[in-house]
Each structure stands twice: as C-alpha cells, then as structure tokens.
C-alpha positions in Angstrom: 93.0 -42.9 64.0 89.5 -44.7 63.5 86.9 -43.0 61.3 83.5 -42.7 64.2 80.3 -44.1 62.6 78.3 -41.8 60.8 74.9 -41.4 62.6 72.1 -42.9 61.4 68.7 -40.9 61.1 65.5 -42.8 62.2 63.4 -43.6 59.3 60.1 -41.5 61.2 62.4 -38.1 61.1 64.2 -38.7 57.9 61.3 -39.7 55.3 59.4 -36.5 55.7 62.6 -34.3 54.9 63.5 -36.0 52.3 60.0 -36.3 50.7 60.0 -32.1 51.3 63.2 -31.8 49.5 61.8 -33.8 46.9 59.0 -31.7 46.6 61.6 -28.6 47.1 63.2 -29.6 43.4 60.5 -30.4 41.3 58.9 -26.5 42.1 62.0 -24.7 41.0 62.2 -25.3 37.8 60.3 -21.9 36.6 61.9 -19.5 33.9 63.2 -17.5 36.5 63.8 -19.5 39.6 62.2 -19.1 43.0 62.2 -16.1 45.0 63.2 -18.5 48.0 65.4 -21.3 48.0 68.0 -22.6 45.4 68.6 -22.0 41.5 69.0 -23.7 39.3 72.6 -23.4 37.9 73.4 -20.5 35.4 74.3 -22.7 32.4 71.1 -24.4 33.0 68.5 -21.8 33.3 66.4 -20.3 30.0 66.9 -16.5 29.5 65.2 -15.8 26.4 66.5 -14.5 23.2 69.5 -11.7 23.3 71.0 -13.4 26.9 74.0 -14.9 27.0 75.0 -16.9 30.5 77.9 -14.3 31.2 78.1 -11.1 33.9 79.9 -8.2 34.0 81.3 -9.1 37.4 83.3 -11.8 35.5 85.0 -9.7 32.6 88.8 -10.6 32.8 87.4 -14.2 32.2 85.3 -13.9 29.3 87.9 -15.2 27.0 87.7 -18.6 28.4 84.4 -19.8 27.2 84.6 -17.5 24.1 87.9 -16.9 22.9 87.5 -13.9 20.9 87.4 -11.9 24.1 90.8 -12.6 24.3 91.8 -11.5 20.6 93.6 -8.3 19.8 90.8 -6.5 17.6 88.3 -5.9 20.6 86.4 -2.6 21.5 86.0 -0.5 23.1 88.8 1.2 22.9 90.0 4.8 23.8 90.5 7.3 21.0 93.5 9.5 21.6 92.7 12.3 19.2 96.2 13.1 18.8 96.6 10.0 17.1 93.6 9.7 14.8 94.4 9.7 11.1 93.0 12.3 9.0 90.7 10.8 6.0 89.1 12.4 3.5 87.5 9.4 2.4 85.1 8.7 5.4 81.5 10.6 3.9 78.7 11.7 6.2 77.0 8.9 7.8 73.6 8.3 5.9 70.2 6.8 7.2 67.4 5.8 5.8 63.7 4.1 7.1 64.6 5.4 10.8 61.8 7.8 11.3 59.0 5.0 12.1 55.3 5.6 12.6 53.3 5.6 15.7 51.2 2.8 14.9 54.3 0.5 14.5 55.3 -1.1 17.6 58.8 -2.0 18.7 59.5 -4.3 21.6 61.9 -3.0 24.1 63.3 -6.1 26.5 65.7 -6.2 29.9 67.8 -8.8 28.8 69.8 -8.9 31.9 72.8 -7.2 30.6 70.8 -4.1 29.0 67.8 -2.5 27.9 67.5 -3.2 23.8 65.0 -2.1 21.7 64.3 -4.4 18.4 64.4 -2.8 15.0 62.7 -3.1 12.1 64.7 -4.3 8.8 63.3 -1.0 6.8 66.2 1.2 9.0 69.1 1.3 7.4 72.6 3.0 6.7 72.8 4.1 2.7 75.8 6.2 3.2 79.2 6.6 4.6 80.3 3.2 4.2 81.0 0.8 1.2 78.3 -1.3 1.6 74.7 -1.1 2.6 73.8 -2.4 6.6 70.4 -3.2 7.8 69.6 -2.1 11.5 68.9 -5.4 13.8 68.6 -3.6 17.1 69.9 -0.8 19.6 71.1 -0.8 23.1 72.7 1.0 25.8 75.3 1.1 28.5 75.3 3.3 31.2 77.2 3.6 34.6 75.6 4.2 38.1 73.8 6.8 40.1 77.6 7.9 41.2 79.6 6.8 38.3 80.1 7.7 34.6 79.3 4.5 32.2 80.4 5.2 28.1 82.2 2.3 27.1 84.3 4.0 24.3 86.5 7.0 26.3 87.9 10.1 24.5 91.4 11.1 25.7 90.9 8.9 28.7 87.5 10.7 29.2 84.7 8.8 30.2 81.0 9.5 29.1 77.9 9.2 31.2 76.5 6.7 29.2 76.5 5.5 25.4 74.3 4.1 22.5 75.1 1.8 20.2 72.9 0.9 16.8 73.8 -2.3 15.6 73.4 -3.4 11.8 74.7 -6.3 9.5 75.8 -6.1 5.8 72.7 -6.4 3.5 74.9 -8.9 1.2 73.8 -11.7 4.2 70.7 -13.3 5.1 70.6 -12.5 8.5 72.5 -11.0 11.8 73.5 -14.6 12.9 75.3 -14.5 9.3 76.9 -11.6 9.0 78.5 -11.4 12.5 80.8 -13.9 11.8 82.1 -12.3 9.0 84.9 -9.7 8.6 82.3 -7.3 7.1 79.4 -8.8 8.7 78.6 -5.8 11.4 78.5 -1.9 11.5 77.6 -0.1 14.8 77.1 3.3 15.2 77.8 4.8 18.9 77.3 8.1 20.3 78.1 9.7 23.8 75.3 10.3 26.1 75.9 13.3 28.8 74.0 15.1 31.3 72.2 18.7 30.7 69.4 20.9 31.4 67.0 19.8 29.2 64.8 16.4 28.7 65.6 14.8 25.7 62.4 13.6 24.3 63.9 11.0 21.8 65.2 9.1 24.8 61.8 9.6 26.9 60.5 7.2 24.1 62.6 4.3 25.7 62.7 5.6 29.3 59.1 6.2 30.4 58.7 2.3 30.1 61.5 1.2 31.7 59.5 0.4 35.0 57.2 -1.9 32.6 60.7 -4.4 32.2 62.3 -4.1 35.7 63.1 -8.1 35.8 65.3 -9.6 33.7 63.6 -11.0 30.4 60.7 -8.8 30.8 59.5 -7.0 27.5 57.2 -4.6 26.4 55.7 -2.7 23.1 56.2 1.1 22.2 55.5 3.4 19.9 57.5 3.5 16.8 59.2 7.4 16.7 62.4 8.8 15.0 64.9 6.9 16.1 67.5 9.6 14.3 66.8 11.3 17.0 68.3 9.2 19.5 71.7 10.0 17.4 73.4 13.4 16.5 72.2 15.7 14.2 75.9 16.0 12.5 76.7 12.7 11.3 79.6 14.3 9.5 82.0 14.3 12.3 83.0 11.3 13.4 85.9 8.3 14.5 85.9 5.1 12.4 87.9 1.9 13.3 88.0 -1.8 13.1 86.8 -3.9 16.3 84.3 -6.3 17.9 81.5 -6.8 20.1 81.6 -5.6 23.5 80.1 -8.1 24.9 80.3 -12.1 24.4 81.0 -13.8 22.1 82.9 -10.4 21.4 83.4 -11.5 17.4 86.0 -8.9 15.9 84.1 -8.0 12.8 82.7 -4.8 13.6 82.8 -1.8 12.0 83.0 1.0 14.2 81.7 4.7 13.8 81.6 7.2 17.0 80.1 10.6 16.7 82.1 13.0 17.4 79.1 15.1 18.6 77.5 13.9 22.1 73.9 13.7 23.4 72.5 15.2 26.2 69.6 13.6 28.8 68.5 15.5 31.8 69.7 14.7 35.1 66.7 13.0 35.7 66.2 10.9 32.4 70.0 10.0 33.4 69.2 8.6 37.3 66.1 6.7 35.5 68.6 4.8 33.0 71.0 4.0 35.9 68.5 3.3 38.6 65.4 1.4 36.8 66.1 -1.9 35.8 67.8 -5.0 37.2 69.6 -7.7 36.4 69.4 -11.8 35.8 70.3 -11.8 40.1 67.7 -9.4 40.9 70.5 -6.7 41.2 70.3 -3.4 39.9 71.5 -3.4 36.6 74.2 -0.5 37.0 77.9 -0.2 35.1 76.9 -2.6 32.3 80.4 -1.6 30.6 83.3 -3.3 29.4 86.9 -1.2 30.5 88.9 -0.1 27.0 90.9 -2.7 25.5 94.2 -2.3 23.5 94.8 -1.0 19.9 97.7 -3.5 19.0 98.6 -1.4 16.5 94.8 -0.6 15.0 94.4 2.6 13.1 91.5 5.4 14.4 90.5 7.4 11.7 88.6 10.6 11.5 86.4 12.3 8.7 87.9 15.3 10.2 90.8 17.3 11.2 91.5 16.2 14.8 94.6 18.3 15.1 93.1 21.7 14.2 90.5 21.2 16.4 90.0 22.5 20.0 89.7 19.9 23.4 87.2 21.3 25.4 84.3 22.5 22.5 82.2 20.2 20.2 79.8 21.7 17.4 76.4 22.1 19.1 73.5 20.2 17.6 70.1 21.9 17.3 67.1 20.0 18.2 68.3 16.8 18.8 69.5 17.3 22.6 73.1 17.6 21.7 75.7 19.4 24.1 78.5 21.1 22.8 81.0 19.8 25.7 83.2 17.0 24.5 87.4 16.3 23.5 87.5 17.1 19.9 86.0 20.0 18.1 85.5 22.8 15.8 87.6 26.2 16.6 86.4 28.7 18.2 85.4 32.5 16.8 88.2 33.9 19.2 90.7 31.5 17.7 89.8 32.5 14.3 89.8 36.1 15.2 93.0 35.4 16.8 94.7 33.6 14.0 93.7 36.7 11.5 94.7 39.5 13.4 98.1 37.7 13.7 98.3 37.3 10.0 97.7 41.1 9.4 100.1 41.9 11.7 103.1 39.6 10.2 102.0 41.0 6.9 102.5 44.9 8.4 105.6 44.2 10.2 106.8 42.6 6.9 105.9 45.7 4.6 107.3 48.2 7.1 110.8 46.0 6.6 110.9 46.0 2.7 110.4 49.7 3.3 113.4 50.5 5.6 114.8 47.7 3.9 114.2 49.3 0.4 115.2 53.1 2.0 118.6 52.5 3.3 120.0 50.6 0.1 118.8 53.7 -1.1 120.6 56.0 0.9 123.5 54.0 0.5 123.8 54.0 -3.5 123.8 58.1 -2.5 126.5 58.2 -0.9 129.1 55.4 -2.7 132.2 56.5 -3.6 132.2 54.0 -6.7 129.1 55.3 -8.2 128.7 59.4 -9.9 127.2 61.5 -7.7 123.6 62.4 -8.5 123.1 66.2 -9.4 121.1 68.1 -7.1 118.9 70.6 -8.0 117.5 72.5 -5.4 113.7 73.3 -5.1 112.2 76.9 -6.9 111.8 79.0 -3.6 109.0 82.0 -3.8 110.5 85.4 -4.2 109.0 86.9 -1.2 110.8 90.8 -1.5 
C-alpha cells in the first residue's frame, strides 16, 4: 500500500509557531521549571544539595541505578522482639553539643523527599558505641493524613512517623567519606506517635514548615535542644547493622532504635503529613521505604526483650514520650503477681516437708523391726 504525502504547512502559518516554540524552550530552563508547559527532564533539572533524582513512587527500581538498593544489608527492617539477642555490651547512648543556643541558626530545607534540618559538627555521640560520630544532619519520615508512616516496624507494627539523626565516624574527614565505609555512619531513630499533648521540641521544626512548602525551599531557625527531639531513656534500645533508606542506600550504617517512642499532638502530626510538597508539586506524604529482609542479620538489644511486656513502654518525663509501644518494662501487677506466687510455692512446700516429716514419724512408731518407745503417761492433778 502507498505511503500518502505528508502535508506540507504554508511557510505564513508555520514560521510563527515555530518561532513561539522557540521562544517556548529557551524560558524553561528556571531551577524549577515552569508552572505551564513542559519540564525539563528529571536527570536534567538542578535540585540543590541533599536531592537525589529518585521518587518514592519508583522504589522496587531503585536498585537499578544504585545497586546497593538491591543488596542484602538494607534498612529498614522489622524487629521481631522475640528474636532480638540479649547484650550486655550495648551502653546507654551518650550525646554531647546537642543543646544549641538561640542565637545559632540552623537551616531547615524541603529537599523533595523530606524536611532535614542541618547540624552543626559540635553535636556528637560520646557513648554507646566504639567510636566517636559527629552529627551531619536530621530528618523525618512520616505517612499521610490517613496512614501511619515509621519506616522501621516493631512486631509488624507500624509507627506514625520516625526521626532519624544521622552522624559519621570522627576518624574521617567528612560525611561524603565516611558513608562509604563499613563504619562510616551511625543513625539514631526513634518512633514518633500521636498524643494529647504538643511536643514543643518538634514545634521548633514544625511552625516553619509553611516557610519551605516547595521543593528546595529553605529557611533559618533557632538553635534549641535537639535531645529533646529524642527519648529521654537512651538506655533501652535495638542495635543492628544496615544502610541508608534512601538512595544510594550504602550498607554501612549503624543502626540504634529507641525502644521508647515520642509523642506529637494530633495537630503537630496533620502539620508534618499535610505541609510540604514535593519535587512534582505533590504533597509530600508517605516518604517511607517498606521493611526489607534480615538475610540472616542479628538485632540486638541492651535489654531483656523476653521479660518484657508487648503492650507497655517506660514512660519518659518531659520530653513528650508515650508509654504505648511493643517492648517494655513489667508491670507492678506482674511483679506483684510473680511474688505472691513465689510465697505461695514456698508455703505449699513447707506444709509438705511437714506432713512429709510427720508420717515417717508416725511410721518409725509403729515398726515392728524397731523397740517400742516407752510411754509415759502425763502427771494428771489429783482433783479428790
């Protein structure tokens, strides 16, 4: 069959459309595209520092373009607290530098996956691990206004939302260093639920959230305690070997999770979820990555998992902690419970030896093989 000539457009009708499209092109090249017509494409555009040219929306293909996504050390993971391994070697958690004046600013960005907030190097963690790390940054990841959005889980539970303090090992120069390293990173992650109360720690981050709406929008706060954004027990926790959860997801992290969870009001939690937006002008909602496998990793504990009740966790005082989460402390009935069963095995056992101890007494009495014991009856009052 014959191919019918393509149509020819007249030059009068032709030359100003393609003199507009001309003109079309060279106006889109701004950082962040026009707010009509096409974008540039994605591997093209310039995000600023801390974006990487990957979405959420594409996770099961992260491995392509960085292969460690696909490797068998990756986090999160979910921590079966019937499996954790007891040991006595993990020490309580120590910080130092991370209570920070108010004159010291920290710039707090939407990078389009998150909202981070820059840290200086004077935060650091002195304790609790075999080498010093020096804070770099922290972040969050939350769900959505109808969904729950922790990236670790706890017994298949899932969180509201999650912090994570990243550091790097003080024996390298730098972040960029370290991460590629075995021992290069530390991150320290606690759960995020809702409660009654505002948490004013976190109101330090979340009353400017409005100011960085758009994607590579940034702003200066206050410096403040940023302990305070993390339990006030920093004894109880998980610790295991993993990665980044997000590209280039390099398995050289560190892992500690508090065992003990934070709590935001319902309204601090609907800001976090609801405020920002990301690199597609989208609202930037369920900026988690789904648990990955353990293939064959150890979870430790500094504590005893297995003694420990599911449905209580130590309160915290003045931080905002809850005491609702998977693994905790016993409770005063349990103890109660435990010692009045004790005292009563140790009565029933007594009142055994006794009848026990009686009858082999009775029954020396009255053997034939043995002399009979001479009885000698009781004085009786003469009452005549």
């Amino acid at each position: 069959m014959s191919r019918p000539a393509p149509r020819v457009c007249p030059l009068r009708v032709c030359l100003p459309l393609l003199l507009l499209a001309a003109l079309g092109r060279a106006g889109s090249g701004s950082e962040h595209g026009q707010e009509h017509g096409e974008e540039e494409p994605l591997h093209s555009r310039e995000k600023g520092p801390g974006h990487s040219h990957w979405s959420y929306e594409d996770r099961q293909h992260w491995g392509v373009e960085y292969p460690d996504c696909a490797g068998t050390v990756q986090s999160p993971i979910n921590i079966d607290t019937a499996k954790t391994i007891f040991s006595p070697q993990l020490r309580p958690i120590q910080l130092s530098g991370y209570s920070l004046p108010a004159n010291e600013r920290l710039k707090l960005r939407n990078n389009g996956h998150t909202v981070l907030l820059e840290l200086p190097e004077s935060l650091a963690i002195t304790g609790g691990y075999a080498q010093q790390y020096r804070a770099v940054q922290l972040h969050l990841h939350w769900g959505s206004p109808l969904g729950l959005g922790s990236e670790h889980t706890v017994n298949g539970q899932r969180f509201a939302a999650e912090i994570h303090v990243v550091h790097y090992n003080t024996k390298y120069d730098s972040f960029t260093e370290a991460m590629v390293h075995p021992d290069g990173l530390a991150v320290l992650g606690a759960f995020l639920e809702v409660g009654p109360r505002e948490n004013p720690y976190y109101q330090e981050i979340l009353e400017h959230l409005y100011k960085i709406q758009r994607e590579g929008e940034e702003v200066l706060v206050p410096g403040f305690n940023i302990a305070g954004l993390l339990p006030a027990n920093l004894k109880l926790y998980f610790h295991y070997n993993g990665s980044l959860t997000t590209p280039p997801c390099y398995q050289t992290v560190k892992w500690t999770i508090f065992n003990q969870t934070m709590v935001l009001s319902h309204d601090q939690m609907l800001m976090l979820a609801m405020s920002l937006r990301n690199d597609d002008n989208q609202p930037l909602e369920n900026n988690y990555r789904p648990v990955q496998g353990l293939h064959g990793r150890r979870v430790l504990a500094s504590f005893q998992t297995t003694l420990i009740s599911s449905k209580q966790l130590p309160s915290g005082k003045g931080r905002g902690t809850t005491p609702k989460c998977n693994a905790c402390t016993w409770l005063a009935g349990d103890v109660l419970a435990v010692l009045f069963g004790v005292l009563f095995a140790i009565t029933a056992l007594a009142f055994l030896l006794y009848i026990y101890k009686h009858r082999s007494q009775n029954a020396r009495l009255d053997s034939p093989t043995k002399s009979k014991v001479i009885y000698t009856a009781a004085s009786t009052e003469n009452t005549a």
